[in-house]
C-alpha positions in Angstrom: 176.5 81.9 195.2 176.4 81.5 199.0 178.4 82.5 201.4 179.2 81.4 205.0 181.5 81.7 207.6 184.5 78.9 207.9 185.8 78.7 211.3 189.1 77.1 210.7 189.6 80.1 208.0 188.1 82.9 209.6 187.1 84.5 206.8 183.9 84.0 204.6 184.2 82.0 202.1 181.9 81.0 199.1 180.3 77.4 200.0 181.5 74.6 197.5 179.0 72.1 196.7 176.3 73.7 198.4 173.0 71.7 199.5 170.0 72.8 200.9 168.6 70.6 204.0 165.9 70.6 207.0 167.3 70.8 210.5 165.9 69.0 213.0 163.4 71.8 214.3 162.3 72.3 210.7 163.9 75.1 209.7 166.1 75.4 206.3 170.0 75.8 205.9 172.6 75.1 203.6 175.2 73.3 203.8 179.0 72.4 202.4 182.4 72.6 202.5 185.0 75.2 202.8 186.7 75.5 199.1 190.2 76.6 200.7 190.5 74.2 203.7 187.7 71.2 203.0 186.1 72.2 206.4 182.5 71.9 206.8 180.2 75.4 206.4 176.8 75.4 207.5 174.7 78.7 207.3 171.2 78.7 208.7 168.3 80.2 206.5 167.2 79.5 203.3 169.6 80.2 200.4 168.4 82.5 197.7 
C-alpha cells in the first residue's frame, strides 16, 4: 500500500494502480491515480 497526497481531495489517499517510474533526473517515484476522484498522485521516493 502506498499513500500520497491528492490535491483536488486534500486528504491522503491510498494510490490506485500504483507504478513505479524514473524521473527525468534519475530519481524513483510512484505513480497513479486518486481512487475517490480519478486525479493523478505522484509521490517522490521509492515505494517499499
Amino acid at each position: 500500500m502506498v499513500e500520497g497526497y491528492c490535491v483536488k481531495c486534500r486528504a491522503k489517499r491510498e494510490i490506485k494502480d500504483a507504478k513505479n517510474i524514473t524521473m527525468k533526473n534519475g530519481k524513483p517515484a510512484v505513480q497513479g491515480v486518486c481512487p475517490e476522484c480519478g486525479t493523478k498522485i505522484f509521490k517522490i521516493g521509492a515505494s517499499t
